[in-house]
C-alpha positions in Angstrom: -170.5 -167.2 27.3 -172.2 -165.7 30.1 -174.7 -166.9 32.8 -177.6 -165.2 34.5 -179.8 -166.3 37.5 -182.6 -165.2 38.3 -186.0 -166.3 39.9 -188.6 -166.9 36.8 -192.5 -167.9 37.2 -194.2 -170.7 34.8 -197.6 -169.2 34.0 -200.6 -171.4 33.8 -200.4 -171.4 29.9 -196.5 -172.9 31.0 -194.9 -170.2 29.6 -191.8 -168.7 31.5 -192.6 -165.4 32.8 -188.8 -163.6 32.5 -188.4 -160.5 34.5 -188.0 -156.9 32.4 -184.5 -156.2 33.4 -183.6 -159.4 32.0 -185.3 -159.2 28.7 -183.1 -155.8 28.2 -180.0 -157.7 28.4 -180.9 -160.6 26.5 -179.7 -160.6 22.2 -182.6 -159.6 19.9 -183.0 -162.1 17.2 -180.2 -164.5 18.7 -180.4 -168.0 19.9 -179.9 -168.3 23.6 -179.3 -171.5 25.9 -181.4 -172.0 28.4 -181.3 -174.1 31.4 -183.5 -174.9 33.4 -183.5 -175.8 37.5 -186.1 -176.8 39.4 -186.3 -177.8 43.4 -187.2 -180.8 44.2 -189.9 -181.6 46.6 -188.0 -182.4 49.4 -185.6 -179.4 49.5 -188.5 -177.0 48.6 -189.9 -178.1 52.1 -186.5 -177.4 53.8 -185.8 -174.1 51.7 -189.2 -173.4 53.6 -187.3 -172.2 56.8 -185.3 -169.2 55.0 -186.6 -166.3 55.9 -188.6 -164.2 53.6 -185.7 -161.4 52.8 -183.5 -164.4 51.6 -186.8 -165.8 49.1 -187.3 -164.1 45.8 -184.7 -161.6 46.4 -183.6 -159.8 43.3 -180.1 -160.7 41.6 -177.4 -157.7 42.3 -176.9 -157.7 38.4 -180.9 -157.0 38.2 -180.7 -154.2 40.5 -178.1 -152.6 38.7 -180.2 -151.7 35.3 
């Protein structure tokens, strides 16, 4: 099995907005497992501080395609 992590929006119709490189990697016609993270309130405030470079940075393995 493998694992990918990447940053991923919720749209205002709550659908989850993958990124392109992502969608090439991913099985056509397959069944995937999907988990799903979310910050909580309290750490989103501290994981404020990070600098900008650190935030939304793209995964090396998206950067590669």
């Amino acid at each position: 099995m493998k694992a990918y992590e990447f940053p991923c929006k919720v749209t205002s119709e709550g659908r989850l907005e993958l990124p392109d490189a992502l969608m090439k990697l991913l099985p056509a016609n397959q069944v995937v497992q999907v988990i799903i993270l979310l910050n909580e309130p309290d750490r989103e405030r501290r994981r404020g501080s990070m600098g900008s470079s650190q935030r939304g940075a793209i995964p090396y393995w998206l950067q590669r395609s």
